[in-house]
C-alpha positions in Angstrom: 3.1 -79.1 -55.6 2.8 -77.0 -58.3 6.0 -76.1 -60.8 6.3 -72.4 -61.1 7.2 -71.5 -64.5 10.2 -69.4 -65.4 8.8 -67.6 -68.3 5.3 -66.1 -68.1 3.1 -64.0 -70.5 3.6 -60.1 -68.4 7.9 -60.9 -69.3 9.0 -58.5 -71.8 10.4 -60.3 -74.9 13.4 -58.9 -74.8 13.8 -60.0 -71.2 13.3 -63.2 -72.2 15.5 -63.8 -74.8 18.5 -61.9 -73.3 17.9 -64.7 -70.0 17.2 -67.8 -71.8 18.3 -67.5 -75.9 17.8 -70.5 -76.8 14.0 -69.7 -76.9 14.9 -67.8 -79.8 13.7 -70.7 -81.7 10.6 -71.0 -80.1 9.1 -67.2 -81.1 10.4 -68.1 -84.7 9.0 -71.4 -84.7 5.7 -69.6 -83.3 5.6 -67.0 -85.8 6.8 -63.8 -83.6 10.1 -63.1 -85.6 10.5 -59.7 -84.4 12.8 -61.1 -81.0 15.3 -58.2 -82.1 13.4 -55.1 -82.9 13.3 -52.3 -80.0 9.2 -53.0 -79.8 10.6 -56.3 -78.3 12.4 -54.5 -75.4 9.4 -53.2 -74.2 6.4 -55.7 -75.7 5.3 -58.7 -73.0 4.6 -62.0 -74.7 0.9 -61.1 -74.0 0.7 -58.7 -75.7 3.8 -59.6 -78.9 1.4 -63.3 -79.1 -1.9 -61.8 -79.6 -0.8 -58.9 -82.1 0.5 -61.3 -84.2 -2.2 -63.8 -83.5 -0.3 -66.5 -81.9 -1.6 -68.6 -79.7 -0.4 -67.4 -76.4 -0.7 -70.6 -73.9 1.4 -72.5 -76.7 3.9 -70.3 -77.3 4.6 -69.5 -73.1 4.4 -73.9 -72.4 6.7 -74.4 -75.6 9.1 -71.3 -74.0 9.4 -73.4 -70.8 9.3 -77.0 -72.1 13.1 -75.4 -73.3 14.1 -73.3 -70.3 13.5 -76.8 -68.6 15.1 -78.9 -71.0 18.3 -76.2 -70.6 18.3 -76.4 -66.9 17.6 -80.2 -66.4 21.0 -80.7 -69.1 
């Protein structure tokens, strides 16, 4: 069976963070600070991860390694 994952790389970041905020962390911690700016509303984590030259596989597992952790709690 394979585990669909709640946050994927065509989300916009915005999205993401108004759903789940505690992966606020996680962009920091990845280098994509910019969580509040109006790009953000509108920017997918595709496309946020490889303008800032972040590794984008990372930064989407790391995103649901929390979500998870969140929901399993």
């Amino acid at each position: 069976m394979v585990e669909e994952k709640a946050i994927t790389g065509n989300m916009a970041i915005g999205d993401v963070v108004s759903k789940y905020p505690n992966t606020i962390n996680v962009f920091f911690k990845h280098g994509l600070g910019c969580v509040g700016c109006a790009v953000a509303r509108f920017e997918n984590i595709q496309q946020g991860a490889m303008a800032h030259g972040i590794d984008v596989d990372a930064l989407i597992n790391d995103l649901n390694q929390v979500v998870s952790q969140a929901q399993a709690a």
